[in-house]
SEZAVEX-534246 format. One record per residue (C-alpha): x, y, z; residue in three letters; residue number from 1. Coordinates in steps of 0.05 Angstrom, whole numbers, plus 32768, in hexadecimal, padded with zeros to 4 digits. Layout:
N
     x     y     z  fiza  kolvex
     X     Y     Z   ALA     NUM
...
***
This chain:
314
     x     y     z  fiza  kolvex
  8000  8000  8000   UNK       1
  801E  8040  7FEC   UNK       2
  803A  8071  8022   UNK       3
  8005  80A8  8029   UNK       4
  8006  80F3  8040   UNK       5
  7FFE  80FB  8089   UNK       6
  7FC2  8119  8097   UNK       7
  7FB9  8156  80B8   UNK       8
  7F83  8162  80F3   UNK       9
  7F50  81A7  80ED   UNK      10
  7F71  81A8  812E   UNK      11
  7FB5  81B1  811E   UNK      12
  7FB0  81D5  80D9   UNK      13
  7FDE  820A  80D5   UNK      14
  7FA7  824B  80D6   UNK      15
  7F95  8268  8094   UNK      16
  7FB4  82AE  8087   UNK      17
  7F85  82E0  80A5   UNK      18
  7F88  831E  806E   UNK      19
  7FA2  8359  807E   UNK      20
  7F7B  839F  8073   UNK      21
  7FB4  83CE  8078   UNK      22
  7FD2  83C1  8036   UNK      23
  7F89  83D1  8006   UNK      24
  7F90  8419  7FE6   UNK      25
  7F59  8438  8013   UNK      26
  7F7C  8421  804E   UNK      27
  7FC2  8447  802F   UNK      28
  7F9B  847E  8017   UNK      29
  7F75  848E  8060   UNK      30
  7FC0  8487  8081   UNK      31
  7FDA  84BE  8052   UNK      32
  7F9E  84EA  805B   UNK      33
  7FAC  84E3  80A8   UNK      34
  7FFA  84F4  80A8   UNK      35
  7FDD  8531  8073   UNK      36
  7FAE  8546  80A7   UNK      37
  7FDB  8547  80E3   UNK      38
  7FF8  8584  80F6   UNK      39
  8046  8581  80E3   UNK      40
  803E  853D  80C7   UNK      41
  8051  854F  807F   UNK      42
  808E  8583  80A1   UNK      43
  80A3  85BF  8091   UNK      44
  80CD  85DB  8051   UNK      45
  8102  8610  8052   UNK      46
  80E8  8652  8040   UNK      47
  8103  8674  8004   UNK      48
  8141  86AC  8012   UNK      49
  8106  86D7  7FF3   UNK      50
  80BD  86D5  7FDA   UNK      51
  80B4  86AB  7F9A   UNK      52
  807F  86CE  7F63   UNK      53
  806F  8693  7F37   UNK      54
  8046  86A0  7EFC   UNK      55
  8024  8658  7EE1   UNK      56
  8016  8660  7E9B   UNK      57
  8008  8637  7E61   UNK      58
  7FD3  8653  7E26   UNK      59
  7FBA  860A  7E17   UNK      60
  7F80  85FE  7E43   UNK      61
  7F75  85BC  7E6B   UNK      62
  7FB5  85AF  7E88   UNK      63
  7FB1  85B9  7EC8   UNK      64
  7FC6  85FB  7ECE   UNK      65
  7F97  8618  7F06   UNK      66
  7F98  85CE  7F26   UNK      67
  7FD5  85CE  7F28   UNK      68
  7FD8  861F  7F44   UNK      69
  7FAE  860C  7F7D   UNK      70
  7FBB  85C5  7F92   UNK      71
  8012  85E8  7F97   UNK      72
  7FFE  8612  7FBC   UNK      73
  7FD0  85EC  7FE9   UNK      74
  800E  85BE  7FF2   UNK      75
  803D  85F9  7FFF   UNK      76
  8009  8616  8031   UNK      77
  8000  85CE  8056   UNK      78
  8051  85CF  8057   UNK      79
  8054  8609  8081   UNK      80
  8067  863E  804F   UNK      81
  803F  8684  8044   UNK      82
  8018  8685  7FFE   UNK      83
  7FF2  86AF  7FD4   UNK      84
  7FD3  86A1  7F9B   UNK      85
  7FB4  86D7  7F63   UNK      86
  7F7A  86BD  7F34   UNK      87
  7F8E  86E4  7F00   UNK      88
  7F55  86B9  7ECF   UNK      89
  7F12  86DA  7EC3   UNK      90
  7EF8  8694  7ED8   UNK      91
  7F0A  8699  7F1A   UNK      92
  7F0E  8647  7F1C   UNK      93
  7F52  8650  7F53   UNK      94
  7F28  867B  7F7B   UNK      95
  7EF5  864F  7F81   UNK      96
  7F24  8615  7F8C   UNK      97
  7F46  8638  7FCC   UNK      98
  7EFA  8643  7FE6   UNK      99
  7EF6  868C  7FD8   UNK     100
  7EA9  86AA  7FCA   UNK     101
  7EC0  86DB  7F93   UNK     102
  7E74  86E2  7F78   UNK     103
  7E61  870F  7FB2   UNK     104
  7E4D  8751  7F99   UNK     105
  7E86  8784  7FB6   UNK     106
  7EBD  8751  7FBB   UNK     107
  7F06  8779  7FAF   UNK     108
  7F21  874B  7F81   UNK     109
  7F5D  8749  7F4B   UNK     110
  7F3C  877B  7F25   UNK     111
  7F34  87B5  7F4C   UNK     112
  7F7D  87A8  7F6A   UNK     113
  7F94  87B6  7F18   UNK     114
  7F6E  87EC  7F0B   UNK     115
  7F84  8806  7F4B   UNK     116
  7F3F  8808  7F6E   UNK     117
  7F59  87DA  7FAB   UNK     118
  7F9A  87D2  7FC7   UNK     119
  7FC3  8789  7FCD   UNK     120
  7FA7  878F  8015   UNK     121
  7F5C  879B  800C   UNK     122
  7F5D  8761  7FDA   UNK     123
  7F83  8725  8001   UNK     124
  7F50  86EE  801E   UNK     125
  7F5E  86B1  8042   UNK     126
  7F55  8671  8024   UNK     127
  7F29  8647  804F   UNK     128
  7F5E  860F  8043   UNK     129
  7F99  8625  806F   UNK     130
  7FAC  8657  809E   UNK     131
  7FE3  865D  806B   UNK     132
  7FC7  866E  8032   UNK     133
  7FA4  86B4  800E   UNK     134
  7F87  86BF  7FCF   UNK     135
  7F7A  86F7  7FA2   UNK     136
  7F3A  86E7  7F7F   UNK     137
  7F23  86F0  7F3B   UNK     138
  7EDB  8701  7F27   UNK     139
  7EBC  8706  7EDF   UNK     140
  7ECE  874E  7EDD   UNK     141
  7F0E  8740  7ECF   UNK     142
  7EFB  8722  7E8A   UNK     143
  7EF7  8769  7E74   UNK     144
  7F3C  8779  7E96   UNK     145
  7F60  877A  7E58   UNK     146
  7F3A  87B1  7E2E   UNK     147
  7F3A  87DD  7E61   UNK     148
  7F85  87D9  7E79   UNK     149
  7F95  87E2  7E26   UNK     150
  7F97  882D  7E39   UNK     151
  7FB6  883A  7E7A   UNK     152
  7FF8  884D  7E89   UNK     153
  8027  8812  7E9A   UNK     154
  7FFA  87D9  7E8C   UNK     155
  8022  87A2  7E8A   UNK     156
  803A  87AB  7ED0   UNK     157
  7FF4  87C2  7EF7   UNK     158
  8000  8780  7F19   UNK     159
  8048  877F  7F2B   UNK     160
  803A  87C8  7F4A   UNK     161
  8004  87B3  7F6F   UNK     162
  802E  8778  7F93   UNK     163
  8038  879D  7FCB   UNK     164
  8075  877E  7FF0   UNK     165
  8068  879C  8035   UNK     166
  8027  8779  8036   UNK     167
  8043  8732  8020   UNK     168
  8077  8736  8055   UNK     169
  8044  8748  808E   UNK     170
  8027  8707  8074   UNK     171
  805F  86E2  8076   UNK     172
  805A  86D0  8025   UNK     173
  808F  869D  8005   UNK     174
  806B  8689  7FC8   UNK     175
  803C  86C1  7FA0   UNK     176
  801D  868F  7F68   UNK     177
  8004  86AF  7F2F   UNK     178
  7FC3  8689  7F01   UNK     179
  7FCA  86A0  7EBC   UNK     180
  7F83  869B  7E96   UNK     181
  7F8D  866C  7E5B   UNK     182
  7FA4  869D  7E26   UNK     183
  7FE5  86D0  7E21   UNK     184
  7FC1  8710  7E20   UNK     185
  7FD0  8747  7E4A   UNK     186
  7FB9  872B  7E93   UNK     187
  7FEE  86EE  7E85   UNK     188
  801C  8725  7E6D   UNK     189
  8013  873F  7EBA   UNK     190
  8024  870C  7EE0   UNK     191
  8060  8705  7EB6   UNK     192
  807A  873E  7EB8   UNK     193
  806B  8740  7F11   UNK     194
  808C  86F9  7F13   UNK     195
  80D5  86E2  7F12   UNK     196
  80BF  869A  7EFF   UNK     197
  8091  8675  7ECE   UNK     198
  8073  8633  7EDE   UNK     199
  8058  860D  7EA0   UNK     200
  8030  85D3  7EB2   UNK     201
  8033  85A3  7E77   UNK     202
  7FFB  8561  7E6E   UNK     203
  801A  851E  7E5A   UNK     204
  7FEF  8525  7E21   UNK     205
  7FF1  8525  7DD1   UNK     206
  8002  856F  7DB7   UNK     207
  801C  857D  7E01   UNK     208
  805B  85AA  7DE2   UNK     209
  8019  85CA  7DB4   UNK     210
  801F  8612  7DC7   UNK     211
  8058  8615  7DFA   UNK     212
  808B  8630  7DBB   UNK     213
  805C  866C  7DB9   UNK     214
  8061  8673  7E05   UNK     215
  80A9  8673  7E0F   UNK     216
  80B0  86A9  7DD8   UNK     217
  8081  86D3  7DF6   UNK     218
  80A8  86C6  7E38   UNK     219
  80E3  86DE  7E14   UNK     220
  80C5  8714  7DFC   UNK     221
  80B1  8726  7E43   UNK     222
  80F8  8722  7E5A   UNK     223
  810D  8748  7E20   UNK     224
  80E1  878A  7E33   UNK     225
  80C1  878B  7E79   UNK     226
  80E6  875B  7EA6   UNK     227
  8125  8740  7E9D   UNK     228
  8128  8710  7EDE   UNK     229
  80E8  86E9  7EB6   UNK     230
  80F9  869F  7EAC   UNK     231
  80DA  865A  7EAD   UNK     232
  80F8  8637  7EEC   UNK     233
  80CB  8609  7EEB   UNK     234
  809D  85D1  7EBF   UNK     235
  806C  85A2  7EDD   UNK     236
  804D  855B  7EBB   UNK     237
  7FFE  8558  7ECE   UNK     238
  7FC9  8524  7EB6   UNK     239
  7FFA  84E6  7EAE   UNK     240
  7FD5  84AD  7E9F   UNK     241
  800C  846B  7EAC   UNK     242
  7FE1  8440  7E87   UNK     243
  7FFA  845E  7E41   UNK     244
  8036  8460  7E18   UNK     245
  8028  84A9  7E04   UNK     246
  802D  84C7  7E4D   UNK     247
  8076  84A5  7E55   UNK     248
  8086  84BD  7E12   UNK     249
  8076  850E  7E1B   UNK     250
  8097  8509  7E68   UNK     251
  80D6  84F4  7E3C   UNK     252
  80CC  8525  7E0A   UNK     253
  80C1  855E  7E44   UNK     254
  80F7  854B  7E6E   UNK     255
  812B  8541  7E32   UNK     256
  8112  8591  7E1E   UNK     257
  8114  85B1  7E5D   UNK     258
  8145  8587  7E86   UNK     259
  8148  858F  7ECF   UNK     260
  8110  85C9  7ECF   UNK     261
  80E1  8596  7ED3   UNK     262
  80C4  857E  7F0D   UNK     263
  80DA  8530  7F24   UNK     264
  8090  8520  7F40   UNK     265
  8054  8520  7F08   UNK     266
  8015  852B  7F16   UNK     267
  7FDE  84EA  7F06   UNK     268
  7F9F  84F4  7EE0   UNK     269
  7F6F  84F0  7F19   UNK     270
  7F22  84FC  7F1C   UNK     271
  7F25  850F  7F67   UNK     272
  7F4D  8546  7F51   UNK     273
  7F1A  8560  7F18   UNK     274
  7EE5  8558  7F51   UNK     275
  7F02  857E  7F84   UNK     276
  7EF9  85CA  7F6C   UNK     277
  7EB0  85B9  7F64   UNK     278
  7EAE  85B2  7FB4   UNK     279
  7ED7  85F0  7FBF   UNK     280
  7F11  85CA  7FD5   UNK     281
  7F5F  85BD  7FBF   UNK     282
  7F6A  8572  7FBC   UNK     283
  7F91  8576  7FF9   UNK     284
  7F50  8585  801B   UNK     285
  7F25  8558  7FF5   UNK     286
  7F45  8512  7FF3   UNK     287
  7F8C  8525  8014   UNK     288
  7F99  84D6  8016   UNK     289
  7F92  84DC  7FC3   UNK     290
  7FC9  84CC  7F90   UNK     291
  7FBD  850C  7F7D   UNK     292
  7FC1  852C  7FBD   UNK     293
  7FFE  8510  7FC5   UNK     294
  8020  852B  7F8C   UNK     295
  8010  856C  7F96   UNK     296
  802E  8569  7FCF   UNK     297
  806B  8541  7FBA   UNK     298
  8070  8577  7F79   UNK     299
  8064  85B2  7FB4   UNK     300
  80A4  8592  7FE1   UNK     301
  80CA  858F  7FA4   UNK     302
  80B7  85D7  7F8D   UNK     303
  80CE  85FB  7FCF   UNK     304
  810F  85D4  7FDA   UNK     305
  812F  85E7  7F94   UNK     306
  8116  862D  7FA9   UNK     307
  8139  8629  7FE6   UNK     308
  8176  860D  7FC9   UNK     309
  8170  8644  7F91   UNK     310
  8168  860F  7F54   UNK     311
  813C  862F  7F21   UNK     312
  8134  8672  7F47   UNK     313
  8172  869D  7F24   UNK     314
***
C-alpha cells in the first residue's frame, strides 16, 4: 500500500492568513490625509532670501494653469510659507477655488486695484483655506480691463505699481502667484512685467509645445522692453495619464527642451482635482489623502527649496 500524506487535524492546521486592511488604497489614502491634516506634519520649508512674484502663464487653455495656481499655493500655504495669489482672469475660477465670494456687489477686487480705485491693502482677503494664504480676487469687470487700460499712462505696469511691498511684508508674503487669463493680452502682459519669474504649466498631452513658441517670444519681448529680470524659472507637467505611451513621450520631449527648469514631480490626471473648485476648495482641502493632493504638495516642496537654494530665481 502506497505511503500516504499525513493528515492534518482542523485542530492543528496552521491558521489561514487573516488579511490585512492597511495596505488597500483607501486605507493609504486616509493615512496621508491625516499626516496632511496635522499641524507640522508635512514641516516647514525655508523661506525665500526675498518674496517670489511668479506669473503662471500659458495661452493654451486646459492645462492646468489655475489648478495648478491654486493647488501651489495651497501647498506652499500648508508648508508654512506666506502666499498671495492675484486672479488676474476675468473668470475668477482661482478665486473661487481659494473660497473667496467675489460676486458680492462692492467687493475691491483686481480691478479697482489697476485702475487705481483701491489700494493692494483694501483688496487682500483671506482664503478660507489657511491662515497662510490671501487672495486678490477677480470679478467679471475685469473682462473689460483691457480696453480701458489701452489709454492710460503706464499700462503695462498698473499691476507691478500697485504691489505694494510694505503691505506684503506686514503679511509676511514669500510667494505672490500671479493667474494669467488664457490669452497674452495686456492683463498677462501685467503680471509679466510685476514678476521676476514665469511658470508654464505644460499637459502631457498631444500639441502640448502648441503655443508655448509664441509665449516665450512674447516673454522675450517683455524682457526686452519693460522688465529685464523676467524669466521662466520654472515648467510644470499636469494631466499625466501613466496608462499611455503619449504622456511618457511629451515628459521626454519637455524635459529634453527645458532641462532642469522642469519640475521632478508631475502632476496625474485626476477627477478629484477637476471636482474640487466646484466645492470651493483646493484639493488639499478636498481629498488631501488624493494622488493629486499629494503632488501638489510634493511639486509645492520642490518649488520653495530651489527658491531657497536660488535655482531658477537669478
Amino acid at each position: 500500500m502506497p505511503d500516504q500524506e499525513p493528515s492534518v487535524s482542523r485542530e492543528t492546521a496552521p491558521p489561514s492568513p487573516v488579511p490585512s486592511y492597511d495596505d488597500t488604497p483607501i486605507a493609504t489614502a486616509a493615512a496621508r490625509a491625516s499626516q496632511v491634516l496635522t499641524p507640522g506634519g508635512t514641516g516647514k520649508l525655508p523661506r525665500p532670501p526675498q518674496p517670489r512674484v511668479m506669473t503662471i502663464a500659458n495661452q493654451k487653455g486646459g492645462v492646468g494653469k489655475t489648478t495648478s495656481a491654486v493647488n501651489l499655493a495651497a501647498g506652499l500655504a500648508l508648508h508654512g510659507l506666506g502666499v498671495l495669489v492675484i486672479d488676474l482672469d476675468p473668470q475668477g475660477n482661482a478665486s473661487t477655488a481659494l473660497g473667496i465670494d467675489h460676486r458680492q456687489p462692492g467687493i475691491a477686487s483686481v480691478y479697482e486695484m489697476l485702475l487705481d480705485d483701491v489700494s493692494l491693502r483694501d483688496a487682500i482677503q483671506k482664503s478660507p483655506a489657511s491662515d497662510r494664504l490671501y487672495c486678490v480676487p477677480s470679478t467679471l469687470d475685469l473682462a473689460g480691463a483691457e480696453i480701458e487700460l489701452v489709454s492710460v499712462v503706464a499700462r503695462e505696469s498698473r499691476l507691478r505699481n500697485a504691489l505694494d511691498p510694505s503691505v506684503l511684508a506686514e503679511l509676511e508674503i514669500d510667494y505672490v502667484l500671479i493667474d494669467c487669463p488664457p490669452s497674452l493680452g495686456l492683463l498677462t502682459v501685467n503680471a509679466m512685467v510685476a514678476a521676476r519669474e514665469v511658470l508654464i504649466p505644460i499637459q502631457c498631452e498631444y500639441y502640448a509645445l502648441e503655443g508655448v513658441g509664441q509665449l516665450l517670444r512674447n516673454i522675450e519681448l517683455v524682457q526686452a522692453h519693460l522688465n529685464r529680470d523676467l524669466h521662466v524659472s520654472t515648467i510644470l507637467l499636469t494631466m499625466y495619464d501613466g496608462r499611455t505611451k503619449l504622456a511618457d513621450q511629451v515628459a521626454a520631449e519637455v524635459r529634453n527642451h527645458f532641462g532642469d527648469k522642469v519640475l521632478s514631480t508631475i502632476i496625474p490626471r485626476s477627477v478629484k482635482v477637476s471636482e474640487a473648485p466646484g466645492f470651493g476648495m483646493t484639493i488639499i482641502e478636498y481629498d488631501p489623502g488624493s494622488r493629486g493632493s499629494m503632488s501638489y504638495l510634493d511639486a509645492a516642496r520642490e518649488l520653495a527649496e530651489r527658491g531657497a537654494a536660488g535655482k531658477g530665481t537669478e
